[in-house]
C-alpha positions as CSV (number, residue, x, y, z in Angstrom):
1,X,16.6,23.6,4.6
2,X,14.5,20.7,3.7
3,X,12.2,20.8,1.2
4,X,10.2,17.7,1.3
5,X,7.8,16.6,4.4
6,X,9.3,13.4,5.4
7,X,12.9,15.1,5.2
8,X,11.8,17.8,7.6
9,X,10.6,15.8,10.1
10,X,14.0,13.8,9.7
11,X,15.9,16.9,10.4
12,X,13.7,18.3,12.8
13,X,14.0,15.0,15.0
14,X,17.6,14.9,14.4
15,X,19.6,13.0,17.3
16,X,17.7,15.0,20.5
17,X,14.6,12.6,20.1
18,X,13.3,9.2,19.0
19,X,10.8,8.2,16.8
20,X,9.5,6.5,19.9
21,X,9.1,10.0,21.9
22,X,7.7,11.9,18.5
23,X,4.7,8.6,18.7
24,X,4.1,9.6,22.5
25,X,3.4,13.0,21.8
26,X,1.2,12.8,18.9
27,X,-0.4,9.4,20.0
28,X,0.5,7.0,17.0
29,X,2.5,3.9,17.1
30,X,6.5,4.3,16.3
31,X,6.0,2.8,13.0
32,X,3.5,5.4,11.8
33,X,6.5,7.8,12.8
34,X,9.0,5.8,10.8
35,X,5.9,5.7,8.1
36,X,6.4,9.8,7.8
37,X,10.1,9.8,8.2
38,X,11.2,7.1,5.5
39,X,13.0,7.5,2.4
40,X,11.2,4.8,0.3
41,X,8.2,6.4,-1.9
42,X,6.4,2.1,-1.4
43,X,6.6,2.7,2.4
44,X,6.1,6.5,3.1
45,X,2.3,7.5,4.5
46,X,1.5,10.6,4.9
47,X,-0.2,11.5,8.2
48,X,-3.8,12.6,8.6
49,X,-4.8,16.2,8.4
50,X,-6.1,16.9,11.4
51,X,-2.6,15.4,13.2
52,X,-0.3,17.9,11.3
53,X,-0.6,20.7,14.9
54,X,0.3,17.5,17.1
55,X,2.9,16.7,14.5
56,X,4.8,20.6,14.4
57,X,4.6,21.0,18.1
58,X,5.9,17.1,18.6
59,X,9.2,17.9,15.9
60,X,9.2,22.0,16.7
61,X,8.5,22.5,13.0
62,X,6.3,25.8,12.2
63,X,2.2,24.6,11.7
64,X,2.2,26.6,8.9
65,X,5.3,25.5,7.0
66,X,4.7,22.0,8.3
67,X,1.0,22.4,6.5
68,X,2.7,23.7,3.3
69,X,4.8,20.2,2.6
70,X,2.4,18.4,3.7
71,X,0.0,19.9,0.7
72,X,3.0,19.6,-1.5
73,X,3.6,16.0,-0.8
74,X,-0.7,15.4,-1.0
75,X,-0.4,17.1,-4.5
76,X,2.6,15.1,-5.7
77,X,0.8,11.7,-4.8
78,X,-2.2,12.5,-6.3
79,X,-0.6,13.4,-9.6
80,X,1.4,10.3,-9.4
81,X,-1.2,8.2,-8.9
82,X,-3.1,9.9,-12.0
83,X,-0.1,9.0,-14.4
């Protein structure tokens, strides 16, 4: 189980769909998909709030756990950037 936000949407997508068909659904560009999805902490963005519903129906991740990494990974930037 993945236990970090970008790895879950990795694993979610898997190889049944593109980065290109996760953008159609929630409306973004591709590279604001590859933005959630990659590995490096300089390039990874975390997406909006209000997009996380579009973002667990788009990779068929629960809202609610989706919601929980995505507050986890909020909370670990914000302490980051404090250091």
């Amino acid at each position: 189980m993945a236990d970090t936000f970008h790895a879950a949407l990795v694993k979610a997508r898997g190889d049944e769909k593109s980065q290109t068909d996760i953008a159609a659904v929630c409306k973004v560009t591709q590279a604001a998909v590859s933005s959630w999805e990659t590995d490096d902490d300089r390039l990874r963005v975390l997406p909006r709030a209000e997009r996380l519903d579009k973002i667990a129906e788009a990779y068929g991740i629960a809202p609610r756990r989706l919601r929980a990494l995505w507050h986890r990974a909020a909370a670990g930037r914000s302490s980051s950037r404090a250091a």
